[in-house]
C-alpha positions in Angstrom: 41.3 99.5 127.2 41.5 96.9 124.3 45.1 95.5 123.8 46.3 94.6 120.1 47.1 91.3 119.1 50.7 90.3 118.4 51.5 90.8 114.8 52.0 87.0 113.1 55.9 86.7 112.5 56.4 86.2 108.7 59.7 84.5 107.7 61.2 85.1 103.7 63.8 84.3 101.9 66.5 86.4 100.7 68.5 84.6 98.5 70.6 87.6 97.4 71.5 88.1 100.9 72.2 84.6 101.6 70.0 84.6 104.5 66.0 84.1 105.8 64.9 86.8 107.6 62.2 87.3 110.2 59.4 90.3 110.0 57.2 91.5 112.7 54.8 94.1 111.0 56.4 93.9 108.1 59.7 95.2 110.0 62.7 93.2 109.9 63.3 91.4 113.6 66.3 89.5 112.4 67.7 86.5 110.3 69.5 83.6 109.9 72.8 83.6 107.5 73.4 80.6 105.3 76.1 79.5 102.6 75.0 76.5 100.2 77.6 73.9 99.5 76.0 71.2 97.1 72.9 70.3 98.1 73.6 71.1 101.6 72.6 74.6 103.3 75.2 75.5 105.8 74.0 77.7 108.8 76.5 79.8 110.2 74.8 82.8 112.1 71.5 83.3 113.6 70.1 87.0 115.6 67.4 88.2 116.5 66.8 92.4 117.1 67.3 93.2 120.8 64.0 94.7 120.3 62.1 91.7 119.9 64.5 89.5 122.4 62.3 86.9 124.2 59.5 86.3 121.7 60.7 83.2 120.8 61.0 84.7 117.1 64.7 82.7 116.8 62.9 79.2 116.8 60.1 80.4 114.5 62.7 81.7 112.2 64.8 78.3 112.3 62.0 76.2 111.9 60.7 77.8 108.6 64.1 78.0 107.4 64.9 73.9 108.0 61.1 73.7 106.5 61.8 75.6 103.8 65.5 73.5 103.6 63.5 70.1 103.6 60.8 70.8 100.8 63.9 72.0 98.6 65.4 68.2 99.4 68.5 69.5 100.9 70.3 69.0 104.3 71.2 71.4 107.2 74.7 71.7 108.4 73.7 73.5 111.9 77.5 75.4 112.3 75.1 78.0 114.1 75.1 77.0 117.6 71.5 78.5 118.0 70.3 76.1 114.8 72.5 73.1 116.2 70.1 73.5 119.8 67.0 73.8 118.4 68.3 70.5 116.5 68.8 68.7 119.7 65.5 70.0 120.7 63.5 68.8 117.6 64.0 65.6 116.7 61.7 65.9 113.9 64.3 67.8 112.1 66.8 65.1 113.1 66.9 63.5 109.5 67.7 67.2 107.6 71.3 67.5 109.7 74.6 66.9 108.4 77.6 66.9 110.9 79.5 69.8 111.5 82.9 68.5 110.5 86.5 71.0 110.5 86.0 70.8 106.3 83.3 71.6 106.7 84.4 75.0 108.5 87.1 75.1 106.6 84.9 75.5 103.8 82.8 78.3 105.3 85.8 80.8 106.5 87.0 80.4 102.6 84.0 81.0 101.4 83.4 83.9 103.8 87.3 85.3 103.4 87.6 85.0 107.7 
């Protein structure tokens, strides 16, 4: 019996959607939701499919997203808490983070009407 190999993860960017979303044989696994302010990308919401729970397809999805964030020259405001742990976690993302300040929510819940 020959087993398959897991299917790379791709991550893409849906700018229409406001969001980067991760695909597992070319099905989408989940995303992260963003709102630009300025030259800052503001991360608000991060899931992942229960059907692909435990992959580690989350950090794979944040990291190409804060990639993608730092070869645009912009910063990351992690409002997320699953983007502001893997912050924490990787301090080679440390210079791309903005604080999370009440404004700065303030901001989002206007710009999201919640």
């Amino acid at each position: 019996m020959t087993t398959q190999p897991a299917a790379t993860p791709t991550v893409r960017l849906v700018d229409a959607r406001h969001r980067y979303e991760i695909l597992v044989d070319g099905e989408s696994a989940g995303f992260t939701a963003f709102r630009d302010r300025d030259d800052r990308r503001v991360f608000f919401h991060t899931e992942i499919d229960d059907a692909h729970a435990g992959q580690g397809l989350a950090s794979v999805l944040v990291r190409e997203a804060l990639d993608d964030v730092r070869d645009r020259g912009m910063r990351a405001v992690p409002i997320c808490p699953y983007v502001a742990k893997f912050l924490t976690k990787h301090e080679e993302y440390a210079d791309l983070a903005d604080p999370v300040t009440p404004e700065a929510i303030a901001w989002l819940d206007g710009v999201l009407k919640r």
